[in-house]
C-alpha beads as a LAMMPS data file, in Angstrom:
LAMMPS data file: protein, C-alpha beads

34 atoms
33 bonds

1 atom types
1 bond types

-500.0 500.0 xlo xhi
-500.0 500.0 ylo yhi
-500.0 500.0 zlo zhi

Masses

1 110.0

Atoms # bond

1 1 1 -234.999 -191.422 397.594
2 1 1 -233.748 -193.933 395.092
3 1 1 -231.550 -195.243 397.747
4 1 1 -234.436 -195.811 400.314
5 1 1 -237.106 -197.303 397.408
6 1 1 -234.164 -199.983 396.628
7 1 1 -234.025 -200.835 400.055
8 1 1 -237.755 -201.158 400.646
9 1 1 -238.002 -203.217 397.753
10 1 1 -235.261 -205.693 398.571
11 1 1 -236.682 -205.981 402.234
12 1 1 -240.184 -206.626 400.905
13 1 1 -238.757 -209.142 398.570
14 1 1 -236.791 -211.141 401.229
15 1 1 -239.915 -210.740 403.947
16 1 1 -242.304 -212.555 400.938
17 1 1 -239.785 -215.564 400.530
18 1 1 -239.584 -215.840 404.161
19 1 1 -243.222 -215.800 404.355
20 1 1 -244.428 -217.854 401.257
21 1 1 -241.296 -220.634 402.718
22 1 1 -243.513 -221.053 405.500
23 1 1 -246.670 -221.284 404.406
24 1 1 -245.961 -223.363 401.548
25 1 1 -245.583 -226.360 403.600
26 1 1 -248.606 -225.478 405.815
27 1 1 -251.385 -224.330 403.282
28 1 1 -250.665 -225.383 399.173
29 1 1 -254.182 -223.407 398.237
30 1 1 -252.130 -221.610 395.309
31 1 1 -253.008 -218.341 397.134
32 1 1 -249.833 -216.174 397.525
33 1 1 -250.289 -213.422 400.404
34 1 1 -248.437 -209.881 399.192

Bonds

1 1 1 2
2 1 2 3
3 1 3 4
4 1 4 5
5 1 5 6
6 1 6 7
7 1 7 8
8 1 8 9
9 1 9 10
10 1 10 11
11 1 11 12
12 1 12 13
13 1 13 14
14 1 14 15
15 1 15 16
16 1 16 17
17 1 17 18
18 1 18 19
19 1 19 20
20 1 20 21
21 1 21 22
22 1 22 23
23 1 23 24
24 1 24 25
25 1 25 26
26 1 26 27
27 1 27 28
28 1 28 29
29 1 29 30
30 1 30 31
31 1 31 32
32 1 32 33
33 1 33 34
């Protein structure tokens, strides 16, 4: 379980900089999507 919740978070993390990298240079509202 542990095992599985780290890897769920890291994922999540990396998928958020991946998405907030390419919105940032589209839309600069300040809004960050989770």
């Amino acid at each position: 379980m542990c095992t599985t919740i780290m890897v769920l978070s890291t994922m999540v993390i990396l998928l958020r900089r991946r998405f907030s990298s390419r919105v940032q240079p589209k839309q600069n509202t300040g809004m960050k999507f989770p």
